[in-house]
N, C-alpha and C positions, 0 to 999 in steps of 0.2 A: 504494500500500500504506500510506503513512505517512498519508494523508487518511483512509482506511476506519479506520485505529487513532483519528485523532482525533475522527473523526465519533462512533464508539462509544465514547471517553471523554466523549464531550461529551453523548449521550443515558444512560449510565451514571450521570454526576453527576445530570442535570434527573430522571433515576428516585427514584436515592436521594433529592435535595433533595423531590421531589414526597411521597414514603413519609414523610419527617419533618417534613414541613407539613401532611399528614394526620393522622399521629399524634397531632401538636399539638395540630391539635383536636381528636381525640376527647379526647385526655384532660384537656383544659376545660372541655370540654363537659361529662364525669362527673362532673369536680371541682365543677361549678355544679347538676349533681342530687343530685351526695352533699350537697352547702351547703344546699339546700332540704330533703334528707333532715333537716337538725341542722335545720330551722328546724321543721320538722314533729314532730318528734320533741317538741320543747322546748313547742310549741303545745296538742299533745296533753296531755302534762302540766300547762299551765296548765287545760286547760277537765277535766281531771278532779278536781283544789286547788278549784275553784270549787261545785262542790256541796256541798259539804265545810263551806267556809266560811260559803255561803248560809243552812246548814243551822246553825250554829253562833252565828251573828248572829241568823238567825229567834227562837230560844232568847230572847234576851234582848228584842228589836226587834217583837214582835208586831207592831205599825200600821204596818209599813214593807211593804206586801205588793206597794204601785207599783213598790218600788225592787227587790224580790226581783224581780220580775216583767221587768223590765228588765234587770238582771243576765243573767239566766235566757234573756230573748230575746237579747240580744248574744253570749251564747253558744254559743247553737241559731243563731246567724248565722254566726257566726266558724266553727262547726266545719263549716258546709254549703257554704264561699266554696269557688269553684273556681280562675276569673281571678286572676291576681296583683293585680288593681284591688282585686278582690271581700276578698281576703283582708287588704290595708289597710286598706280602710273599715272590715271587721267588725273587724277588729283595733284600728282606732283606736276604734271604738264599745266596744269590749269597755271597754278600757281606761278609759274616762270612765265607764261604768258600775262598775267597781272602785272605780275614787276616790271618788264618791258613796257607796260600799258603805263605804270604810273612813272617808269621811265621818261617817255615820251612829254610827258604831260610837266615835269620840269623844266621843258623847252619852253613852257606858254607859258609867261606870267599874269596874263588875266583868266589862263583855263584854271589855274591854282587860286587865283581871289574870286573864280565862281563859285556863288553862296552852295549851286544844287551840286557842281562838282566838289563841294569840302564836306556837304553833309554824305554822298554816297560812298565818298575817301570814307571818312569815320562809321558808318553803317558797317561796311567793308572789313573794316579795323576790327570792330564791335567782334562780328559774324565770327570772325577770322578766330580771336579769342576764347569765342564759344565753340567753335568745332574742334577749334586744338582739347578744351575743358571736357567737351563729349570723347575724342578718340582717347585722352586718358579714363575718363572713367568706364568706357568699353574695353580696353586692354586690361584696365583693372580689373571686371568680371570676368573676362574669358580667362585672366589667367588663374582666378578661384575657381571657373570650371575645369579647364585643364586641369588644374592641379588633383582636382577631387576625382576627376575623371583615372588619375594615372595613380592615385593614392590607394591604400592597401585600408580598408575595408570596402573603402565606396566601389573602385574600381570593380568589383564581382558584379554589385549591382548595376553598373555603369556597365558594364559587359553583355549582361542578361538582357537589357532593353537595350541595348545602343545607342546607347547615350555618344555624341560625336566629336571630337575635339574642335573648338574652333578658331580659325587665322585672326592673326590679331592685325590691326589696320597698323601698318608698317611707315612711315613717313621715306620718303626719298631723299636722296641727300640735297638736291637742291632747295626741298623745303623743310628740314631739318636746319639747315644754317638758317632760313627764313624764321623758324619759328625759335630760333635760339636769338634773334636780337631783334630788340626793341623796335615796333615801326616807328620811323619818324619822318613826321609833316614839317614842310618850310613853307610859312605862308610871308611873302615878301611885301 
């Protein structure tokens, strides 16, 4: 009698423990698609600032029609990427396209004291801030999934349902040095 009581405490507990090793991950799992949700959200916003701006810079920049055009492609790229690969690249591409754009635009010193070109500069800036803030806090989940995912209990249960590892949103080096220093505005 006292062996049939511990047998059934002892598959009572591996129930329970099994129920909140599951749990677990589902909800790092969620927590790493709602992370992606802030990174898509924030993305979205950038490539909408961008015709905006295009269109604002064109104003002033007529003979710049290579660089609109590139701008314009890096974005029709960025917003088609599917792969997590796919949406670095176009994102590091986007990004070297901007710089070039605000490049340009330190040529014009009345394109620079336009009140609508210094608010979509700063919108831009803003945006920029927030999706660097969302791809850390997505790196941050996926890598408490990963981790739980390759970790010694969860991983059993993570094995049983397949549960998936997921790519973490990598920066390129081009926008790596971009988001390591400070932007800065010269208004003349």
């Amino acid at each position: 009698m006292n062996t049939t009581y511990v047998i059934l405490g002892i598959v009572a507990v591996l129930v329970v423990l099994f129920v909140v090793l599951y749990n677990s991950l589902v909800r790092k799992r969620n927590n790493s698609k709602e992370a992606w949700s802030g990174i898509s959200v924030q993305m979205k916003r950038r490539y909408d600032l961008i015709p905006n701006l295009v269109n604002t810079v064109k104003g002033y920049a007529k003979h710049e029609s290579e660089l609109f055009e590139k701008v314009t492609k890096a974005r029709t790229a960025a917003m088609g990427a599917q792969s997590m690969e796919d949406h670095a690249k176009s994102e590091n591409m986007l990004t070297g396209a901007l710089k070039s754009l605000f490049a340009v635009a330190e040529n014009y010193p009345d394109l620079k004291a336009n009140q609508n070109f210094i608010h979509l500069q700063e919108e831009l800036t803003d945006t920029e801030d927030k999706l660097q803030a969302a791809r850390r806090f997505y790196n941050n989940a996926v890598k408490s999934l990963n981790t739980a995912i390759e970790s010694i209990p969860t991983n059993i249960v993570a094995n049983m349902f397949k549960f998936k590892k997921r790519e973490f949103f990598k920066l390129g080096e081009g926008e790596k040095e971009a988001a390591s220093k400070p932007v800065e505005t010269k208004f003349e």
